[in-house]
C-alpha positions in Angstrom: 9.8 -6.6 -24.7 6.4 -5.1 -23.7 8.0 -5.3 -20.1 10.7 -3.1 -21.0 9.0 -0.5 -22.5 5.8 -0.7 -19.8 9.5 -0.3 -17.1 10.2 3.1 -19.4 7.1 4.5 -19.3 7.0 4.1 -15.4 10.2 5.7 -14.8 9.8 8.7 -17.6 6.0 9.5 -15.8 7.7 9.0 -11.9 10.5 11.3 -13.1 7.8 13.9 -14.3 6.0 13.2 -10.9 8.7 14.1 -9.3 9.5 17.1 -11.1 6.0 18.4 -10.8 6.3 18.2 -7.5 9.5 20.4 -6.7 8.1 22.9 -9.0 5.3 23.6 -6.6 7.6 23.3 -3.6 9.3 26.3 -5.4 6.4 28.2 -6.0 4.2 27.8 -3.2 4.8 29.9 0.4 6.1 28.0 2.9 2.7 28.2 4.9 1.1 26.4 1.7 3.5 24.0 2.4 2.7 22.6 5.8 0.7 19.1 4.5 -1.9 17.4 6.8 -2.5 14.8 4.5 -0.7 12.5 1.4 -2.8 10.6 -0.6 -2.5 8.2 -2.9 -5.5 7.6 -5.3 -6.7 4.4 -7.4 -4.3 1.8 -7.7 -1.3 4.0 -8.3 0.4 2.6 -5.5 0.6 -0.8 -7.5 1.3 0.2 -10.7 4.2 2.2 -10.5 6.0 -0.5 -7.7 7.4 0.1 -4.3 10.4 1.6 -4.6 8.8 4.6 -6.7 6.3 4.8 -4.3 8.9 5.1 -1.4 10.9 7.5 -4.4 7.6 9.8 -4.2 6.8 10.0 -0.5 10.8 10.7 0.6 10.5 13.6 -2.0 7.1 15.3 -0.7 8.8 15.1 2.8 12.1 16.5 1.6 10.3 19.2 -0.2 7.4 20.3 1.9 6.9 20.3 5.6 5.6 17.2 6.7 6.2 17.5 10.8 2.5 18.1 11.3 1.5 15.2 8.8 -2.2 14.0 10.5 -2.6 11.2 8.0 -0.9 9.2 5.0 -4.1 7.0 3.2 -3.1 4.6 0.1 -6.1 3.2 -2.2 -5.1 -0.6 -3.6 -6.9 -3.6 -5.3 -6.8 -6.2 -2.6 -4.8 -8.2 -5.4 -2.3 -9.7 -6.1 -2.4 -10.8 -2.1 1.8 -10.8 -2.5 1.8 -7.3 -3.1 -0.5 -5.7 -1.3 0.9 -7.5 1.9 4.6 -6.1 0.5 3.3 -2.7 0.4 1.8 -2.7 3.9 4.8 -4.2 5.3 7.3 -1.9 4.2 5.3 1.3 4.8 4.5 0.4 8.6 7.9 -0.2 8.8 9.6 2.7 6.8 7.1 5.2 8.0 6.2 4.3 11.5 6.3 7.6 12.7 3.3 8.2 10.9 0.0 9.5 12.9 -2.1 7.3 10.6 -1.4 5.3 7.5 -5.0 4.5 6.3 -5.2 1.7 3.7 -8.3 1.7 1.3 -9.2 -1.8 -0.2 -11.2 -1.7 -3.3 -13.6 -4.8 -2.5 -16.5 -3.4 -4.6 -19.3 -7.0 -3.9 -18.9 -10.2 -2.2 -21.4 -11.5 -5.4 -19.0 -13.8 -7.6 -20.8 -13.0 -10.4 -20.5 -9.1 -9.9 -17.3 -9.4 -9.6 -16.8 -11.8 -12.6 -18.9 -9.3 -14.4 -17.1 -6.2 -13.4 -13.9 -7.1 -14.4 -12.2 -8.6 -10.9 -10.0 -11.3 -10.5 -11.2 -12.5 -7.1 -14.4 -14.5 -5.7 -15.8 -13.8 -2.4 -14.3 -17.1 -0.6 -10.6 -15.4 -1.7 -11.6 -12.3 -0.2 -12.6 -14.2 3.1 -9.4 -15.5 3.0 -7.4 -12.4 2.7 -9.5 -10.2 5.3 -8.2 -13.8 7.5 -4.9 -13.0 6.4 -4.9 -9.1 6.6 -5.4 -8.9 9.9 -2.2 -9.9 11.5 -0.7 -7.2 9.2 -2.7 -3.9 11.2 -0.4 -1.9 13.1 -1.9 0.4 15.9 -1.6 3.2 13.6 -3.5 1.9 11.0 -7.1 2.5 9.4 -8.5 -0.1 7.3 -11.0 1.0 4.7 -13.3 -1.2 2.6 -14.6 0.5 -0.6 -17.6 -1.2 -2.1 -20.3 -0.4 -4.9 -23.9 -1.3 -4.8 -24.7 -3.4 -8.1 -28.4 -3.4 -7.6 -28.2 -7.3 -8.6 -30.8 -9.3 -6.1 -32.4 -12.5 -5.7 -35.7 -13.2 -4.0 -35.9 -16.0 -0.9 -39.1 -18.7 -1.5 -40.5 -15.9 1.6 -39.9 -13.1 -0.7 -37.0 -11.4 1.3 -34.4 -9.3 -0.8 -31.0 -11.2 -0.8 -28.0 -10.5 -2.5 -27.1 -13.3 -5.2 -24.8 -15.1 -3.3 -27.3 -15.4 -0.1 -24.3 -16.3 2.4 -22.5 -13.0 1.2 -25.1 -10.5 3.2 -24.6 -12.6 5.9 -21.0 -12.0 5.9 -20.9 -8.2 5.5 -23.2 -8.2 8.5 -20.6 -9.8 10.7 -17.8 -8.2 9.3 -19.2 -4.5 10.0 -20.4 -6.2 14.0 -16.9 -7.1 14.4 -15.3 -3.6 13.6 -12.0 -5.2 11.6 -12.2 -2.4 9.3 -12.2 1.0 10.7 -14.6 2.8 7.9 -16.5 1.8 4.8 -17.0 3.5 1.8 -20.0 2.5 0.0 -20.3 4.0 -3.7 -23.3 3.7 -6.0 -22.7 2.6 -9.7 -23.2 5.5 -11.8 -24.4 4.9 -16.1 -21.6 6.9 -17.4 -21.6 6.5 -21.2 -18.4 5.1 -21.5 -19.4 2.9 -18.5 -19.4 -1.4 -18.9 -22.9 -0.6 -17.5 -24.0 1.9 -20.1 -22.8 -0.6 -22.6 -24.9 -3.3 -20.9 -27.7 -1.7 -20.4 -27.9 -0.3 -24.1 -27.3 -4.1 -25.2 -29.9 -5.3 -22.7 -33.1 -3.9 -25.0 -31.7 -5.1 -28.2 -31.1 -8.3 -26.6 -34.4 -8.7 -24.6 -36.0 -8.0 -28.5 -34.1 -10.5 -29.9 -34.6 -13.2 -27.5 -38.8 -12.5 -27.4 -38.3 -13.2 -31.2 -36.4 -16.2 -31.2 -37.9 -17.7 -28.5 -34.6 -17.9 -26.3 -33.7 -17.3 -22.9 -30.8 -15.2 -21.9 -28.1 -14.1 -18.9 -28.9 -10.7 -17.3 -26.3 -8.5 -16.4 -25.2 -8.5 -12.9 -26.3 -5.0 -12.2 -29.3 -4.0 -11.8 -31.3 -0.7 -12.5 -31.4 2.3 -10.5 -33.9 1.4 -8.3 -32.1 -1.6 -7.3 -28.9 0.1 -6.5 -30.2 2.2 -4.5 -32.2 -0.5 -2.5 -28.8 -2.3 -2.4 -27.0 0.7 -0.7 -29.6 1.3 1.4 -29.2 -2.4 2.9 -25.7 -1.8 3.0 -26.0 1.4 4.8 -28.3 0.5 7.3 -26.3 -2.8 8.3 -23.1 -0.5 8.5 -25.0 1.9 10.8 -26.2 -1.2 12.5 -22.8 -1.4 13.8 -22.4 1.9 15.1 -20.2 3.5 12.1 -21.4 7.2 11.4 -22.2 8.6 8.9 -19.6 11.8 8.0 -19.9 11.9 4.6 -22.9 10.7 1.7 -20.9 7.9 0.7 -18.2 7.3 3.5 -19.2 6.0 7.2 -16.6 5.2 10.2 -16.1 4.5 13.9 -15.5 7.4 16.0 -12.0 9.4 15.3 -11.5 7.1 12.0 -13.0 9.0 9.6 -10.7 9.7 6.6 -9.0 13.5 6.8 -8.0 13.4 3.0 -11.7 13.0 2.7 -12.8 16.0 4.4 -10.2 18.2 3.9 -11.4 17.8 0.3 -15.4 18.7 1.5 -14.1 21.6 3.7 -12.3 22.8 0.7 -8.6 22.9 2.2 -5.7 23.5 -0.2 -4.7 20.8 -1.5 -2.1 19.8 -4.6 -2.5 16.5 -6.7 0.0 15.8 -8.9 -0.1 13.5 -12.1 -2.1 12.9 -15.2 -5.8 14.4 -14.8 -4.7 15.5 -11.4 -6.9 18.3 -9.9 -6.0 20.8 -7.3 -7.6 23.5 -5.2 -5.8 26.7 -3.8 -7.3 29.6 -2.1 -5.3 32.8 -2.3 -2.3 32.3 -4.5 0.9 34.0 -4.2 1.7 36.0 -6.6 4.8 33.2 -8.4 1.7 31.0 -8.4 -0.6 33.1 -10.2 1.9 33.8 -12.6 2.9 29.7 -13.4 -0.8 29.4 -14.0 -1.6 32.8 -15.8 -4.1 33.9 -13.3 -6.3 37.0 -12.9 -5.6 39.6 -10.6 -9.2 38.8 -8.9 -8.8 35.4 -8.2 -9.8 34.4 -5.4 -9.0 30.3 -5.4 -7.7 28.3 -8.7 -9.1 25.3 -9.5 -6.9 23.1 -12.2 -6.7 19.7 -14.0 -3.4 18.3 -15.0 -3.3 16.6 -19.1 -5.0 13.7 -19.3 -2.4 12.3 -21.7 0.2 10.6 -20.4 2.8 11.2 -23.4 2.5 15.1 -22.9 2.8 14.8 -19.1 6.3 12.8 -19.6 7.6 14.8 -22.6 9.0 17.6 -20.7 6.6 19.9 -21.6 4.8 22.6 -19.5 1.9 21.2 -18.4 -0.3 23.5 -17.5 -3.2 24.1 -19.8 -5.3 27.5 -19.7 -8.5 25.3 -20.6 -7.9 23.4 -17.1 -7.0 26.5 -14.9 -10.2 28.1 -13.5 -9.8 31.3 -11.6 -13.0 31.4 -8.9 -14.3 34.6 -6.8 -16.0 34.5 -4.1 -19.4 33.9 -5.5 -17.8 30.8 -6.8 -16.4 29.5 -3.6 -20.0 30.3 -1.8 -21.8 27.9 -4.3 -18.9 25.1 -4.0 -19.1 25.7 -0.1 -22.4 25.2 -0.4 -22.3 22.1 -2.4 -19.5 20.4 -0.8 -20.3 21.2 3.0 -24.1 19.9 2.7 -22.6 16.6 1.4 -21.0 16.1 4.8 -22.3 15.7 8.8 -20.7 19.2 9.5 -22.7 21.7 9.7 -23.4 25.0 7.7 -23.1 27.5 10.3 -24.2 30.9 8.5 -26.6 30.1 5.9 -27.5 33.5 5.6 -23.6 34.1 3.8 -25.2 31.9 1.0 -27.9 33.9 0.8 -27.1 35.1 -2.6 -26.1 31.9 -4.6 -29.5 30.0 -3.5 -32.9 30.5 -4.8 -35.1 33.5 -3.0 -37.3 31.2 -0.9 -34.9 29.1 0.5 -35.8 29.7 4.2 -39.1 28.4 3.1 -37.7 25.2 1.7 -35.4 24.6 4.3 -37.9 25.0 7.0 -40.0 22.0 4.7 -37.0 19.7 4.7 -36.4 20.2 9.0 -40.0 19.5 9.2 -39.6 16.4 7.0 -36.3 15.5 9.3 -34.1 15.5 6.4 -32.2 18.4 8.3 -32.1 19.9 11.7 -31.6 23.6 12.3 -30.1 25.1 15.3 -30.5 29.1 15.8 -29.5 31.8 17.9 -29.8 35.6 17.3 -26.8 36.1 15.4 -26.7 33.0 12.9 -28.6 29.7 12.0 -26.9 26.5 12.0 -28.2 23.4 8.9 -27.0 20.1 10.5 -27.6 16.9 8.1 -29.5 13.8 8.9 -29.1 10.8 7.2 -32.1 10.9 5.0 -31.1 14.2 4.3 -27.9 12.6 2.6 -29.9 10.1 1.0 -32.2 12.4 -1.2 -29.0 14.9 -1.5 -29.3 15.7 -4.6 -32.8 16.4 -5.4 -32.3 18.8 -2.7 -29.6 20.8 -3.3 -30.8 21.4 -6.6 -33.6 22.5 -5.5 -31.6 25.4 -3.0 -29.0 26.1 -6.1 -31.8 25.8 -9.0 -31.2 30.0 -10.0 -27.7 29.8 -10.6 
């Protein structure tokens, strides 16, 4: 019974999907049409099956023009094995035409008690096993990304050298990034959102930590660590990964030359883009006028920025789902601070910084000269312009900075 109604609720939100998607294929001009990239986020792919997901991608290139399409990239839990290996099959085959069909794995740790911990129904001897069996399955189009999240969960060796719990699983990320299998990583840090198994955790931890002191107990810790340990974690991670000659392009995202992912910086650069579903956002620079109008826009707006319902029951019920509380119109002092914001997250560089000269504080010359002589940045001038070109520490201590450059707005 729950099968059958979990079937209906696929179908009624695909339907909608669908829907949503030839209403922008109606409003938008046909140059807003012309995609570079699909994406598919999460897990989506494997929850609403193959055949919708086929159902989805036939209607984006039936409705917009996909002739110039530079990459399709699909996000999927590595499990179940059967699946996963379904879905790359039949999209290599259906869609060879493809430039690029980039899959993104969601390994998160090779620590079994992370992964226990976290909520993942694999150990890191079944994930040797299916990067042994993933491999026949790459096609010369493809880009294999691994996602993972530093924990912050160590162990110390007898010589006092930081290991990760499981000591052979450092090991084995070290060989896996020398041998280049996957073609980028993406290496995430966990964040304490209060809604977060972490928050929860961590709240826990003092009450338990009292608890045990007075009863004279011992207890488990949490597999992840604080905030100092996660970032030690990424940092090993990072440095291992650049190690094996992956760059850098993005504060969280590193690949071999060429590989790096174009959803992903199309996003940075702040490119158009359209994502449909629940809590879907999109970002549109200059809307037509039968745009402006389905989203009750200002006459000034220069770029809309919206968020589709979160609930699933209003996205399916056939209602209009735009909501004036999601819709932001944004000028052009707008764009220059998300410009600013978005760009300096990336390994491209800002080539005018004098344009942002009014959305950062008055003595940001100054500062940035302090941050090129610390080597967190390296400027490049002329007479007409100067250019701000990241360097890895740079990325590393990102925020502290740019809060620093944005702190008056």
């Amino acid at each position: 019974m729950k099968d059958d109604i979990l079937s209906v609720e696929i179908e009624n939100y695909v339907q909608w999907l669908l829907t949503e998607i030839k209403k922008y294929s109606e409003i938008l001009d046909d140059k807003d049409k012309q995609i570079k990239s699909i994406y598919f986020g999460w897990w989506t792919p494997q929850l609403i099956w193959l055949k919708n997901l086929e159902k989805i991608i036939d209607t984006i290139i039936e409705d917009f023009d996909t002739e110039n399409l530079w990459e399709f990239s699909i996000e999927m839990n590595p499990y179940p094995q059967k699946q996963v290996f379904a879905i790359i099959n039949r999209l290599n085959k259906k869609y060879k035409e493809f430039a690029r069909i980039r899959f993104s794995f969601w390994i998160q740790s090779f620590d079994n008690k992370v992964l226990l911990e976290s909520g993942r129904d694999i150990s890191f001897p079944w994930l040797v096993d299916f990067f042994r069996d993933l491999q026949p399955l790459k096609k010369s189009n493809n880009i294999f990304n691994l996602d993972f999240i530093a924990f912050g969960k160590f162990n110390k060796t007898k010589k006092w050298n930081i290991q990760l719990r499981n000591p052979n699983s450092l090991e084995f990320f070290a060989k896996l990034a020398s041998s280049k299998f996957a073609d980028s990583y993406s290496i995430y840090t966990l964040e304490l959102f209060p809604w977060s198994l972490r928050y929860y955790q961590q709240e826990k931890k003092l009450e338990n930590w009292v608890v045990s002191k007075l009863k004279n107990i011992d207890i488990d810790e949490s597999a992840f660590g604080s905030d100092d340990d996660i970032y030690e974690e990424f940092s090993i991670l990072k440095d291992m990964i650049l190690d094996a000659w992956y760059q850098r392009y993005e504060l969280s995202n590193f690949a071999l030359l060429w590989k790096s992912s174009i959803h992903n910086r199309a996003y940075r650069e702040m490119q158009n883009y359209i994502w449909f579903g629940t809590s879907a956002s999109s970002f549109i620079k200059h809307p037509n006028e039968k745009l402006k109008k389905y989203l009750n826009l200002s006459e000034d707006s220069d770029a809309v920025r919206r968020t589709n319902t979160l609930k699933i029951a209003d996205y399916t019920s056939g209602k209009e789902i735009v909501d004036k509380e999601t819709v932001h119109n944004l000028i052009q002092q707008d764009l220059l601070i998300e410009a600013f914001f978005l760009c300096l997250r990336t390994d491209r560089a800002i080539d005018d910084i004098s344009k942002y000269s009014t959305v950062l504080v008055s003595d940001f010359d100054q500062k940035i000269k302090s941050y090129a002589d610390q080597w967190f940045i390296e400027i490049v001038s002329n007479w007409e312009k100067t250019w701000i070109k990241l360097t890895d520490e740079w990325m590393d201590i990102y925020n502290d900075i740019i809060t620093e450059l944005l702190e008056e707005i």
